[in-house]
N, C-alpha and C positions, 0 to 999 in steps of 0.2 A: 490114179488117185494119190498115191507114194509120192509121182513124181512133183504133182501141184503141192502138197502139203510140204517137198522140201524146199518147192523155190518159195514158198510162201516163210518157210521159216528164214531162208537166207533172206528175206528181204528183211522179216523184224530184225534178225541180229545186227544189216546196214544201218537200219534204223535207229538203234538201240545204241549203234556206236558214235552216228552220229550225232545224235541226245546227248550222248558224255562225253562230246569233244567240249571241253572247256578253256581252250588254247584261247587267249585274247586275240584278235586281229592283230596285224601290226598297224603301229601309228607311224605316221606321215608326216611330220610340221617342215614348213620352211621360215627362216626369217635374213633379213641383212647383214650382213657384217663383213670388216676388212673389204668393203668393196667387192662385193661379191655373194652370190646366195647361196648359205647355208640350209643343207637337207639332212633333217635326222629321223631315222626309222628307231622304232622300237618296238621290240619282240616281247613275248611274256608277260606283259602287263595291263590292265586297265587305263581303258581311252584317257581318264581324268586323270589319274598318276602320270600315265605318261606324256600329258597334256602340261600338268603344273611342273615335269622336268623341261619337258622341253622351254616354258617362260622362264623357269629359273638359267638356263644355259644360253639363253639370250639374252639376260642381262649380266652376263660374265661374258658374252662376245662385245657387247656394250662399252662396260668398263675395260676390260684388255683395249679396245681399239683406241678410245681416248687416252690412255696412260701410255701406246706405240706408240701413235701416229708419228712421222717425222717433221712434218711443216706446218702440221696444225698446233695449237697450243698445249699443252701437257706437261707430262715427265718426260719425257724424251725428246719432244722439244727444247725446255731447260737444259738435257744433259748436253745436247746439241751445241745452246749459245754460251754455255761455260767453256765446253769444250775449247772453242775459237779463242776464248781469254787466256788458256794455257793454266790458269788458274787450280788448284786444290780447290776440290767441293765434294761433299755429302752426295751417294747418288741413290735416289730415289728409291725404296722396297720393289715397286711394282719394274724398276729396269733392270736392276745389276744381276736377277737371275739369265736373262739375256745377253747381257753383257759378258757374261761369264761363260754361258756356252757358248755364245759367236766366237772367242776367243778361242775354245778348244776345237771347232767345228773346223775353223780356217786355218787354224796350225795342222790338222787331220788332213783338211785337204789342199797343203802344198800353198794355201789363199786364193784359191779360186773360188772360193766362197768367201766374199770379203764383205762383211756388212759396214765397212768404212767407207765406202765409197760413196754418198749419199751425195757428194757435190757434182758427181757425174751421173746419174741416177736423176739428179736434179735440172742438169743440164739439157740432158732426154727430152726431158718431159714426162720420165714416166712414173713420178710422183704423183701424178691424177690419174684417175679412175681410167678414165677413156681419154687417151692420149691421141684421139683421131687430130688431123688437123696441125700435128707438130712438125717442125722441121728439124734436119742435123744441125747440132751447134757446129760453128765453125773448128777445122783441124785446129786454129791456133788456141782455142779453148781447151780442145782435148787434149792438144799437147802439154798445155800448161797443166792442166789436172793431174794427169800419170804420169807427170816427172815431179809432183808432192808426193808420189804413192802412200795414200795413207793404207793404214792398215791396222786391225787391232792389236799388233802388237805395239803399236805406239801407248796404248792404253794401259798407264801399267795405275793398281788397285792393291790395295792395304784396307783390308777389311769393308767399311763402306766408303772409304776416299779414294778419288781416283783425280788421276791429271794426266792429261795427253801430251806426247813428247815433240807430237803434231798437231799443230791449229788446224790444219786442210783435213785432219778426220771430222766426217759426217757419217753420223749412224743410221742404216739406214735396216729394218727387220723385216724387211718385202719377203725376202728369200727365207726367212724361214718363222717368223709369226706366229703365219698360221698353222704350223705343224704346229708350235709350241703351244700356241693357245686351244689346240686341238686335242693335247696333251692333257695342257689342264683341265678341262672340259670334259674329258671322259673320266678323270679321277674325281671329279663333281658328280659325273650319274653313278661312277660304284659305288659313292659315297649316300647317293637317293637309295641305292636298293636295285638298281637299275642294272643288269648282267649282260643282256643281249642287245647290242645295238651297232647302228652304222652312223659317226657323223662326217659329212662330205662337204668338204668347203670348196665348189667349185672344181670337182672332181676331183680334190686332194681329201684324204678319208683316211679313217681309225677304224676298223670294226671290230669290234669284243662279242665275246658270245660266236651264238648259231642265231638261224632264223629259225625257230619251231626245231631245232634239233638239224636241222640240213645247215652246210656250211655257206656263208654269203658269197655270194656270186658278183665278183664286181667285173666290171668292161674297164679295157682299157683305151679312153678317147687315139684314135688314127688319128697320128701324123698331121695328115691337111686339115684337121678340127673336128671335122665329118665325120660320123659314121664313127664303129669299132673295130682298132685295129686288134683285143683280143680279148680275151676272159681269164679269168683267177679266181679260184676258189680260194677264201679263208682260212688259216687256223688256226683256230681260237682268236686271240689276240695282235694285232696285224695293221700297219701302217701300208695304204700303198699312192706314194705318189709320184706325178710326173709332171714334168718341165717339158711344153713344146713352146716354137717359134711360133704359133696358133694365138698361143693367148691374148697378149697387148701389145700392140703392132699398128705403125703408120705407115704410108705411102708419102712420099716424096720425089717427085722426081720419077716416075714412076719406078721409084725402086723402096721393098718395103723393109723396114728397121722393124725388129723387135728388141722387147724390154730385155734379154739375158745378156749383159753388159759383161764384157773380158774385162777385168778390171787390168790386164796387163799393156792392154789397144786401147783401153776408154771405148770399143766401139762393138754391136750385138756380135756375139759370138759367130762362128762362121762351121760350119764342118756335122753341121748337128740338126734334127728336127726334133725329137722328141727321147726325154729320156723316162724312163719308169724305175721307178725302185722301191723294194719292199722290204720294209724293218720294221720291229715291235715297237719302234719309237717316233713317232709323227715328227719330232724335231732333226733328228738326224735323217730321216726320208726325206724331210723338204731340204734342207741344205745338200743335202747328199745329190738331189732330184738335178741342184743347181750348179753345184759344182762339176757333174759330169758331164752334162750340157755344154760346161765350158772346156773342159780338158777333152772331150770328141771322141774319137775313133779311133784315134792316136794313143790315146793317152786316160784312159776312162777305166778299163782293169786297173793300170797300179794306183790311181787314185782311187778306184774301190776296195783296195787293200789297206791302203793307207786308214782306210774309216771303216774298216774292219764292217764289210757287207756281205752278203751271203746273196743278193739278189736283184741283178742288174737287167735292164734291157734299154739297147740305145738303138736307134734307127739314125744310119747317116743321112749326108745328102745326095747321096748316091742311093738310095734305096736298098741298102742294105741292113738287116737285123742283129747286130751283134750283142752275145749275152751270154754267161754264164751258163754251164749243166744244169746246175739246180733251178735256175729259171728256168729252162725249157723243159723243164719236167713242170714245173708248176703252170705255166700260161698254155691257155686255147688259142693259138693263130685264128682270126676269123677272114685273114685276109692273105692267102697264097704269095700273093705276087711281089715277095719280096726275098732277096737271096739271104741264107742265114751264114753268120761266123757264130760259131763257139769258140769262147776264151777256156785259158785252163781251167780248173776247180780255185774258188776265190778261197780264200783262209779258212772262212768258216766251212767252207763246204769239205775242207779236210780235216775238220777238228771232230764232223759229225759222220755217223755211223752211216753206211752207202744207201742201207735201206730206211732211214730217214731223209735220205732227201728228194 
């Protein structure tokens, strides 16, 4: 009798606690943007708050895309056809913040993140969405291209005037966009009210907050596109993204070109499959994603010195994982079969106390 009357009571108190879970579900929206589907989760809140953020954060991916785009009409296409005049001009509110961190981003890393290079970018083909169906422009093109080397520091600026010291720079913010506007976009939801959330542009992501208190759980897309090569929990506040040879990519010949362009070859970088990198700050994660991609196996620690990171993980083409302590303390390998390098402790990782990282 004792023993029915205590499971009866343990069942009201399940009961009882499950009656006072008042946690909101989380919200789900997807919408377009930057060529590509944006997914934003949100934690802690009501379906309709978190409903009318997610439209408002769609039309700030809206505007951002029309005020980048590089070949469609806009402000950056303007900054574009001045640029080639050599001309002094006024540049636009909605670009010189871009402008200004391309500038520090590519000096940071050595120009291997060159968002000048839009006339070889252009060249590609991979100015459009889906670049299936493109071929290599000829070597005499690409020769001609990287012996203009533009670069931003051609671009020299006096408050909002700027004039290029190069006609052949072409802006081009593929490479790091959408960190930025991903940037923005979360200082829009703190600004709703909004604390816990995940936005994901195409597996490049911000997450602020917890999910219900547990830390988010992100995958990190394997190498060959497929499947997850690992896991990362969150915390708090958290950029993590990554650059593969997977993303936009043609067939020629049967040999296949992807978009991450050496701006020192004019031609897809070689040595690399996919880099991951995680930092508080979506703009410097995407750039940062790009630049190591290009500097490889080689050469990817002291360019992640040089940008002052704390959190690397690059897979060569060799099947190899090489990456930072403090990254292998943070990522789940879900996939064995790859041999690992550990680099030294990056900067950051000697500036912080051992049992923080």
């Amino acid at each position: 009798m004792k023993r029915a009357k205590a499971v009866a009571w343990l069942l009201l108190v399940v009961l009882l606690l499950i009656g006072c879970d008042t946690t909101p579900p989380l919200y789900k929206g997807k919408f377009l943007a930057f060529g590509t589907l944006v997914d934003i989760t949100i934690a802690g809140v009501e379906q309709q708050d978190a409903q009318s953020a997610t439209d408002v954060i769609e039309e700030d991916f809206k505007r951002m895309h029309r005020s980048w785009h590089a070949w469609d009409p806009g402000p950056l296409g303007r900054v574009n056809r001045l640029i080639q005049t050599g001309a002094t001009f006024s540049t636009p509110p909605s670009v010189l913040p871009l402008i200004l961190r391309g500038k520090r981003l590519s000096e940071q890393s050595d120009g291997l993140f060159n968002p000048a290079i839009g006339q070889l970018i252009d060249a590609w083909g991979f100015h459009r969405n889906d670049p299936a169906g493109n071929r290599p422009p000829s070597q005499e093109q690409i020769k001609v291209l990287v012996s203009q080397a533009p670069s931003m520091n051609d671009l020299q600026i006096e408050g909002i005037q700027i004039h290029s010291t190069n006609t052949a720079v072409k802006l081009d913010f593929g490479a790091f966009g959408k960190g930025y506007g991903i940037d923005l976009a979360v200082e829009h939801l703190k600004e709703m009210g909004i604390k816990n959330a995940i936005l994901n542009a195409g597996g490049d992501l911000r997450a602020i907050g917890s999910r219900n208190g547990q830390p988010w759980r992100i995958a990190i897309r394997h190498p060959s596109g497929e499947g997850v090569l690992g896991v990362i929990q969150t915390r708090g506040s958290e950029s993590i993204f990554t650059s593969g040879d997977y993303e936009r990519n043609f067939t020629w010949e049967d040999k296949r070109y992807h978009h991450i362009i050496d701006p020192r070859t004019g031609y897809p970088s070689t040595g690399t499959k996919s880099v991951t990198v995680i930092h508080q700050d979506a703009t410097v994660a995407d750039a940062a994603a790009t630049a190591l991609f290009i500097a490889g196996p080689s050469r990817w620690f002291e360019i992640a010195k040089r940008m002052e990171l704390g959190y690397v993980l690059l897979v060569d083409s060799e099947n190899t994982i090489h990456m930072n302590p403090a990254m292998q303390k943070r990522v789940e390998l879900t996939d064995n079969n790859y041999r690992i390098t550990l680099s030294p402790p990056l900067t950051l990782e000697k500036k912080r106390n051992p049992v923080q990282q």
